[in-house]
C-alpha positions in Angstrom: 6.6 -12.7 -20.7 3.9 -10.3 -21.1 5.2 -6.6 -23.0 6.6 -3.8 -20.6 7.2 -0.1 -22.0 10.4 1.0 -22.2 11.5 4.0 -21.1 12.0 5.7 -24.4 8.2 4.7 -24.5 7.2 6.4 -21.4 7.9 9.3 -22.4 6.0 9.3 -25.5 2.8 7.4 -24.0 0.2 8.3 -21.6 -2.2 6.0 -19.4 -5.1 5.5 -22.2 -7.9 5.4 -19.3 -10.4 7.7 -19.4 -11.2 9.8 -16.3 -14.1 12.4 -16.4 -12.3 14.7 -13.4 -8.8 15.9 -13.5 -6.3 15.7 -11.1 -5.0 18.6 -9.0 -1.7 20.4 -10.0 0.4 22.6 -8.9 1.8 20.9 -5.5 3.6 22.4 -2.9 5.1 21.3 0.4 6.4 23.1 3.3 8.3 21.9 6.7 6.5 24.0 9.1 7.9 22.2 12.3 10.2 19.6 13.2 9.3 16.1 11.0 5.5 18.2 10.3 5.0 19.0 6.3 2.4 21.2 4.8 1.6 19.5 1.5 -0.7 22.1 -0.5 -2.5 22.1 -4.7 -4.4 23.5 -6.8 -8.2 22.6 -7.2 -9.4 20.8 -10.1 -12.5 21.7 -11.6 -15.6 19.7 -10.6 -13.8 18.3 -7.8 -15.7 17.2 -4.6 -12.5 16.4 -2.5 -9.7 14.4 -2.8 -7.6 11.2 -2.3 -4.0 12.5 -0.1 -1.1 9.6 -1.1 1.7 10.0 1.1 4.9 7.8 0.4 2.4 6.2 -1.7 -0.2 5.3 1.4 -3.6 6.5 0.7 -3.3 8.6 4.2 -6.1 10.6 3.9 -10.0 11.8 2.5 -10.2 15.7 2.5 -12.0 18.9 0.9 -9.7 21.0 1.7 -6.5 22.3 0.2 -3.8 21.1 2.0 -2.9 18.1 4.4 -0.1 18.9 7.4 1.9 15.4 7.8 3.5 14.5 11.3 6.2 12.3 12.8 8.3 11.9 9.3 11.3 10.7 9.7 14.7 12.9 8.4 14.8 11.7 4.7 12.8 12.0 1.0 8.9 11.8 0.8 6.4 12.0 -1.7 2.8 13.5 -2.1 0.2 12.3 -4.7 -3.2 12.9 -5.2 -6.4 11.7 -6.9 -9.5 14.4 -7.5 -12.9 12.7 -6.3 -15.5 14.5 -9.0 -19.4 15.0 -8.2 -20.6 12.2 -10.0 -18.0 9.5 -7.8 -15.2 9.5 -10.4 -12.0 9.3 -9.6 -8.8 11.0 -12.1 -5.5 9.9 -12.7 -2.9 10.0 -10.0 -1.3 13.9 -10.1 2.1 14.3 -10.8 4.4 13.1 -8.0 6.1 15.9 -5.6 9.0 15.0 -3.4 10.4 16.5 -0.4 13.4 15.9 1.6 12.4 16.4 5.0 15.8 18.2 6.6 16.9 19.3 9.8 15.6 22.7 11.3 18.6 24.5 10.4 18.3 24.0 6.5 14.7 24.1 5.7 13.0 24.9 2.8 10.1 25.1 0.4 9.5 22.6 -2.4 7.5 22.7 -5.5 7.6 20.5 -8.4 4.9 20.7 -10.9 6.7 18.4 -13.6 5.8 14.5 -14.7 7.2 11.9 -13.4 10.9 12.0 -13.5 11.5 9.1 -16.2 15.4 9.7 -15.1 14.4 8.6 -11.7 12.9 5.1 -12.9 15.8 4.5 -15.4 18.2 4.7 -12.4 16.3 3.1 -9.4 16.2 6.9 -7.6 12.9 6.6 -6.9 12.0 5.9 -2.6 8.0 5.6 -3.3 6.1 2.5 -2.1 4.5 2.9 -5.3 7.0 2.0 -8.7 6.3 5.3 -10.6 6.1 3.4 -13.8 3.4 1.0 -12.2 1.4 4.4 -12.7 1.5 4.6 -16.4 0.4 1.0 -16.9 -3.5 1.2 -17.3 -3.3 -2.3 -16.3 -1.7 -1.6 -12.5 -4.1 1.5 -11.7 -7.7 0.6 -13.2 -8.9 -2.1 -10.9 -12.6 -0.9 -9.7 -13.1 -0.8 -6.3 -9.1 -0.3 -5.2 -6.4 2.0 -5.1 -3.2 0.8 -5.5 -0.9 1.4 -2.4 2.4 -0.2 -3.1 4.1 -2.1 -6.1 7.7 -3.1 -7.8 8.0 -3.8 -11.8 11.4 -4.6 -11.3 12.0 -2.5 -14.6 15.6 -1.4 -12.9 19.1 -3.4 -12.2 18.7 -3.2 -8.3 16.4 -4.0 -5.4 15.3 -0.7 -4.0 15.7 -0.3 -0.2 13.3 1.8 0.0 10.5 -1.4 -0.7 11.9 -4.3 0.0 14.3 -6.1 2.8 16.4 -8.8 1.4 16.1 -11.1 4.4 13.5 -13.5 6.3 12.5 -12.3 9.5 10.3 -15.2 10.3 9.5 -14.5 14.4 12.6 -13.1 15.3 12.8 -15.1 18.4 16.8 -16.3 17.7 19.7 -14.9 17.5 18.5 -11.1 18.5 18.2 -8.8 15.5 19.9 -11.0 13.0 17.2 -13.1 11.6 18.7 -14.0 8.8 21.4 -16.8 10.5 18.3 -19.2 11.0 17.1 -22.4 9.6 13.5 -22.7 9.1 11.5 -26.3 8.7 14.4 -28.1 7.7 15.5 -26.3 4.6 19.0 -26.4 2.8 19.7 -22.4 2.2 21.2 -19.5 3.2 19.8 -16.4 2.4 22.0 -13.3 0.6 20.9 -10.2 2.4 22.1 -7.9 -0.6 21.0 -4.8 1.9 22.7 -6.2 5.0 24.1 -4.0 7.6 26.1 -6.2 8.7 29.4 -5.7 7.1 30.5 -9.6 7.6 27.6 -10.9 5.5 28.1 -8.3 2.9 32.2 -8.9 2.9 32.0 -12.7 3.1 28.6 -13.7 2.1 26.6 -10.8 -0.6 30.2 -10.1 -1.9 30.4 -13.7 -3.0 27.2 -14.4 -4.7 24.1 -12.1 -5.2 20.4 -14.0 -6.2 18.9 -10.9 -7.3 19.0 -11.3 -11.0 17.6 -8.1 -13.2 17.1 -8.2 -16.8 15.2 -4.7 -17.2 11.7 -6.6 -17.3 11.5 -8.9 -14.1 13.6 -9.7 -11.0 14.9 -13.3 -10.7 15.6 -15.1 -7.4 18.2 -17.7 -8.4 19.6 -20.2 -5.9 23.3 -22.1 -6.8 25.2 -24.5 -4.7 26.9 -22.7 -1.8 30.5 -22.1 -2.2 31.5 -21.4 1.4 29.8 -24.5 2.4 32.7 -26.6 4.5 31.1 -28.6 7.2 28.1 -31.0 7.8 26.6 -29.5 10.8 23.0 -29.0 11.2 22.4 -26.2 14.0 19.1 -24.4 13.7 20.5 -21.1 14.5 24.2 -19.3 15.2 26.5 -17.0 14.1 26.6 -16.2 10.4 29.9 -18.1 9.7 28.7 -21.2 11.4 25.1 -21.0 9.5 26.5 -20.4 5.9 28.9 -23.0 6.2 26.2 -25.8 6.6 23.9 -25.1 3.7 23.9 -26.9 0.3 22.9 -23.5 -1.5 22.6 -19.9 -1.5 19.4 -18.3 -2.2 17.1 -15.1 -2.0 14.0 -13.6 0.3 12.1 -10.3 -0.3 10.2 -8.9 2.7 8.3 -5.5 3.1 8.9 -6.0 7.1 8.9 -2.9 8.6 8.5 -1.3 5.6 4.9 -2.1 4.2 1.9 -3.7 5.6 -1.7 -3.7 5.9 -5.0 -5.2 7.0 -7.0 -5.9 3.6 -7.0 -5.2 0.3 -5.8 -7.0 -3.1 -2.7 -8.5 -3.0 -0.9 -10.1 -6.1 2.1 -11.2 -8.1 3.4 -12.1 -11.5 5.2 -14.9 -11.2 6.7 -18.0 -13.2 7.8 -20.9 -10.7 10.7 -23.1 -11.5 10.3 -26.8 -12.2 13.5 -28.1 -10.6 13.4 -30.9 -7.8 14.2 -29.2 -4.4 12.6 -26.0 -5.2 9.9 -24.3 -2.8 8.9 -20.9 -4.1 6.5 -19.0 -2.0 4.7 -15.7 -2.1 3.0 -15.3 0.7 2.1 -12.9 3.8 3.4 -12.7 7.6 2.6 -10.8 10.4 3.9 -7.3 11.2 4.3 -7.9 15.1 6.5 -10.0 16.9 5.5 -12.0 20.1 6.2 -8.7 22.4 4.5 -6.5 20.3 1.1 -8.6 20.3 0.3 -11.1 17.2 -1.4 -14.4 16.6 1.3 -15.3 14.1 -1.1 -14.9 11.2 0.2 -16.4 7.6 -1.6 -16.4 5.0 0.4 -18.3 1.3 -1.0 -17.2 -1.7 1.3 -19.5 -3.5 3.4 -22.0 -2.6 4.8 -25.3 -5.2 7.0 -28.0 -4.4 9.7 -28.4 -7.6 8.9 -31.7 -8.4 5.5 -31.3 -9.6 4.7 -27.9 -11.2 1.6 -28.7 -12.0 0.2 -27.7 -8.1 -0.1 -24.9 -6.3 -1.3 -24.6 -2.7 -3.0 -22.2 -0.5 -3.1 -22.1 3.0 -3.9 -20.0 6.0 -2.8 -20.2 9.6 -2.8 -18.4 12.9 -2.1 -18.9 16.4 -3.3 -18.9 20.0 -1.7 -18.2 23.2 1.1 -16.6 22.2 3.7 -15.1 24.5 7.5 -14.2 24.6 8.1 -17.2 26.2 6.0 -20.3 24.0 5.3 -20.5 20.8 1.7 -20.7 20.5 -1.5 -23.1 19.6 -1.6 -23.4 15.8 -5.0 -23.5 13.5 -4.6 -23.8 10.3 -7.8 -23.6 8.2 -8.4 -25.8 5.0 -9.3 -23.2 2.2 -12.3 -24.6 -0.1 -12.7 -26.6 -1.6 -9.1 -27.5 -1.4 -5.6 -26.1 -0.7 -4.0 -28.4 -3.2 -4.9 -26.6 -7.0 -4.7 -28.5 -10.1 -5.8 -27.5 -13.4 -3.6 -29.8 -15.9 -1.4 -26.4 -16.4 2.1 -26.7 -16.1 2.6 -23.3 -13.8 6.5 -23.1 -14.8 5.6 -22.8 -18.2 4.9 -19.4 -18.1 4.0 -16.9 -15.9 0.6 -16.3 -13.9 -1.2 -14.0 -11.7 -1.4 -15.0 -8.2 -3.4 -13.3 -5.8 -5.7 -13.1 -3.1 -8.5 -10.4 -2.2 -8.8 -10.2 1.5 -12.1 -8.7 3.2 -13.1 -8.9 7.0 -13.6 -12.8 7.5 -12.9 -13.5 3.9 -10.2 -14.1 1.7 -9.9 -15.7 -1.3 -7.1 -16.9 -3.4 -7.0 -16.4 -7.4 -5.1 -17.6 -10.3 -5.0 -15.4 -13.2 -7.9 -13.7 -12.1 -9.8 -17.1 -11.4 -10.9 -17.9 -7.4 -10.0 -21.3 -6.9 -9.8 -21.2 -3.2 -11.7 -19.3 -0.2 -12.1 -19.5 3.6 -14.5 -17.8 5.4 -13.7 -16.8 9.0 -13.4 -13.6 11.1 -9.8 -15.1 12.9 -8.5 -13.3 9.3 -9.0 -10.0 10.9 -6.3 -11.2 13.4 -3.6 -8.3 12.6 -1.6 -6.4 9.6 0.2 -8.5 7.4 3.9 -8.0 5.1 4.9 -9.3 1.8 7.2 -11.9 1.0 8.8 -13.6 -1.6 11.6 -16.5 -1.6 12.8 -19.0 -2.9 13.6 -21.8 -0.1 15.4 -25.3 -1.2 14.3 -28.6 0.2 13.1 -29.1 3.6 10.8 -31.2 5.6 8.1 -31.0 3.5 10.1 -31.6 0.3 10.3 -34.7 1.5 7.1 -35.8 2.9 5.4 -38.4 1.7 4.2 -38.8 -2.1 0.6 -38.2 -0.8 1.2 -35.3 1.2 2.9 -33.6 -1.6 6.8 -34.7 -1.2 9.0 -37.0 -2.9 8.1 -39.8 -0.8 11.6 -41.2 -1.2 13.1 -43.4 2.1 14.7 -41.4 4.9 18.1 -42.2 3.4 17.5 -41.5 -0.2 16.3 -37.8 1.0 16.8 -34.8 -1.0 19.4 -33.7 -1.7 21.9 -36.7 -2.0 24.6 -36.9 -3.9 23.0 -37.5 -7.2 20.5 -34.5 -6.4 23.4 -31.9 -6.0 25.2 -33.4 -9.4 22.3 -32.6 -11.1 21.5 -29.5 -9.7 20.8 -26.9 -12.3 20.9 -23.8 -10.4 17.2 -22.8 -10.9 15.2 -19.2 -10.2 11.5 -17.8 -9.3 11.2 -15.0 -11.8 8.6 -12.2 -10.4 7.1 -9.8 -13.0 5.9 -7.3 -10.7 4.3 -7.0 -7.3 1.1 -4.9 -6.1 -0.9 -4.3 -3.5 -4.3 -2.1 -3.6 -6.2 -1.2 -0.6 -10.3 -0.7 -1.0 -11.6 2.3 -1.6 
C-alpha cells in the first residue's frame, strides 16, 4: 500500500510542485436569480485568463472576472479556479469556495477566502466531484496535458453520496427504476445499496450486511455468503425479497450514474484484485443514456480478472447497433491489440496496480502501472459519454467457461459454486486505493 498523508500532515504540508503563476484569491459568489450564481476573484498577477471548476467540472475558459452559473439545483456547490500565466503555465488549484444555493426567500452572499477545510475531509462533509485531499497530492494534480475533474481517496469511513451510487444500473430495462433487483450474465450476488431509497433494502437488506469496508487509506468491496438466502430459485429479475433470497452472496457496486460522466480524458484506478475462485472484479465504464434517451450501449473494461487465475487481466470494448426501447441491439465487440487477455508473470493480487485507460477520438488505450499494453483504434469510441464503475460480481457464466476461454472449465455439474466451493469460501474483497478521472486540457 503506497503512503497517504494523514490529516495531521495536511495541515503541515503543501503540494511541492512548482507553478510560475499564482492562483486567484479572494472568491466570492452571489445568487443573483433563481438556481443562477455569480462566482467572482481576485486577479493574479501575470495572469492571461483562467480555468472556472464548478462542482469540480472544468465548466469554463475566461478573461474575465467572474463566471454567472445557471440551472443549479437547490443544495451546496463549489467554485475553483486555476490562473493560465502568459508563458502557458498553469498554478495550483485556488482555495475552494462553497455556496449553498437556497431558495429566494433566504439568499445571501458567500465568501470564503480560507484553505481547504481539513475538518471537512476528516468527516466526509465534502460534496465536490473532486476529493479535496486528491488536491494536495502532487501525484493526483501534475499529469501534463490533463486536469483532473473527479476523484475519491477513500481517506474517510463512508461512501460519499455526493460521488458515488452504490448500485448497478446496467440498462435499466427491468423492473422500472429499481435496477438493483436484477441478475446480470448468470452471476451469484446481490448488491447492498448502502444509499438506497428504498427503505425495504435498507431495513432488510443494507441493515444486515454493508461491503463498503474503510480503513482510513482505501475502500474495500467485500462479498460474504448471503444470510437471507432461503430458496433455490433462479429468476432474472423481481421484487427485492424474491432476488435476495436466491443469491449465494452479498456483494458491492460503485457507479457515478447520473452523477459523473464524460466523453474522453484519462481514466484510472488503484486497485489490488483478490485471488479467490468465484471472484470477478471489474472497473470499467458504461454508458450515461438509456435506450430512450439515445445510446449504442457503449462499454468500455479497463480491467476485469477472473479469481482463479490472478495472473490476467483483460480489456475489452463493446458497443451496439440498432438499439430501441423495444430490442436489445446488434453487438460489436472490438479485440484490443494485440490482445485483450494481459499476462506479464505478475501475480496482480499481490499488491496493488494502476489501471487505466487514456481515451482520445477513435483511440483508446488501456495501461498498467503507467505501461500500454492494449489499444484499439476506431471512431465507433466517440459513440457517447461514459460513467464509472466498480464491483465486485461472484461467479457467473463466464466463471465458468471453458479453461481456454478463461473459466474453470469444470463439467456443467461440477460448476461453481458447489458445495465444496461455498465451504471453502473465504469471504474475499477488491480493495480500491483511489479513483480519478482528468479531462484534456
Amino acid at each position: 500500500m503506497r503512503f497517504k498523508l494523514t490529516y495531521l500532515s495536511l495541515a503541515l504540508l503543501t503540494t511541492q510542485a512548482a507553478y510560475a503563476v499564482e492562483p486567484p484569491i479572494n472568491l466570492q459568489g452571489t445568487p443573483i436569480g433563481d438556481s443562477t450564481v455569480k462566482w467572482e476573484w481576485q486577479a493574479a498577477d501575470d495572469a492571461t485568463h483562467y480555468d472556472v471548476y464548478v462542482d469540480g467540472n472544468r465548466v469554463a475558459e475566461t478573461s474575465n472576472l467572474f463566471f454567472v452559473s445557471d440551472a443549479l439545483w437547490l443544495g451546496e456547490h463549489s467554485l475553483m479556479l486555476k490562473s493560465v500565466g502568459v508563458d502557458g503555465s498553469y498554478s495550483n488549484f485556488s482555495n475552494t469556495l462553497k455556496l449553498n444555493v437556497q431558495p429566494a426567500e433566504s439568499r445571501e452572499a458567500f465568501s470564503d477566502n480560507s484553505p481547504i477545510s481539513l475538518a471537512a475531509v476528516a468527516t466526509g462533509n465534502d460534496v465536490g466531484l473532486i476529493d479535496p485531499i486528491s488536491l494536495t497530492l502532487a501525484e493526483a494534480i501534475d499529469k501534463p496535458g490533463y486536469d483532473l475533474v473527479f476523484s475519491d481517496e477513500f481517506n474517510g469511513n463512508s461512501l460519499n453520496p455526493a460521488r458515488w451510487n452504490a448500485q448497478l444500473r446496467w440498462d435499466g430495462e427491468f423492473n422500472g427504476e429499481r435496477y438493483e433487483y436484477r441478475v446480470i450474465n448468470g452471476e451469484d450476488q446481490f448488491y447492498v445499496n448502502t444509499l438506497s431509497e428504498d427503505e425495504e433494502h435498507l431495513n432488510t437488506v443494507a441493515n444486515e450486511y454493508n461491503p463498503f469496508e474503510f480503513d482510513g487509506s482505501r475502500l474495500a468491496i467485500r462479498a460474504i455468503r448471503n444470510p437471507l438466502k432461503t430458496t433455490n430459485e433462479t429468476a432474472s429479475y423481481g421484487a427485492l425479497a424474491d432476488m435476495v433470497s436466491q443469491q449465494e452472496f452479498l456483494s458491492g457496486a460503485l457507479t457515478t450514474y447520473d452523477k459523473f460522466s464524460r466523453r474522453y480524458g484519462m481514466f484510472e484506478a488503484r486497485i489490488k484484485i483478490p485471488s479467490h475462485e468465484g471472484t470477478f472484479p471489474a472497473f470499467w465504464l458504461h454508458h450515461q443514456n438509456n435506450a430512450a434517451q439515445g445510446t449504442r450501449k457503449t462499454e468500455i473494461d479497463i480491467m476485469e480478472n477472473l479469481g482463479h487465475a490472478p495472473w490476467y487481466i483483460y480489456n475489452s470494448f463493446h458497443y451496439f447497433d440498432n438499439v430501441t426501447v423495444s430490442y436489445n441491439g446488434d453487438l460489436t465487440s472490438v479485440k484490443p491489440q494485440p490482445s485483450g487477455q494481459v499476462y506479464s508473470g505478475v501475480d496482480y493480487s499481490e499488491d496493488y496496480h494502476v489501471y487505466a485507460v487514456k481515451w482520445e477520438p477513435g483511440y483508446i488505450a488501456w495501461m498498467i502501472d503507467g505501461e500500454v499494453v492494449n489499444e484499439v483504434r476506431n471512431a465507433n469510441a466517440d459513440n457517447e459519454d461514459l460513467y464509472v464503475l466498480l464491483n465486485l460480481a461472484m461467479g457467473g457464466n463466464w466463471t465458468n467457461f471453458p479453461a481456454n476461454a478463461g473459466g474453470l472449465g469444470r463439467e456443467f455439474a461440477d460448476f461453481w459454486p458447489t458445495d465444496n466451493d461455498l465451504n471453502q469460501f473465504a469471504n474475499p474483497a477488491l480493495e480500491i486505493d483511489y479513483v480519478r478521472v482528468y479531462a484534456p486540457q
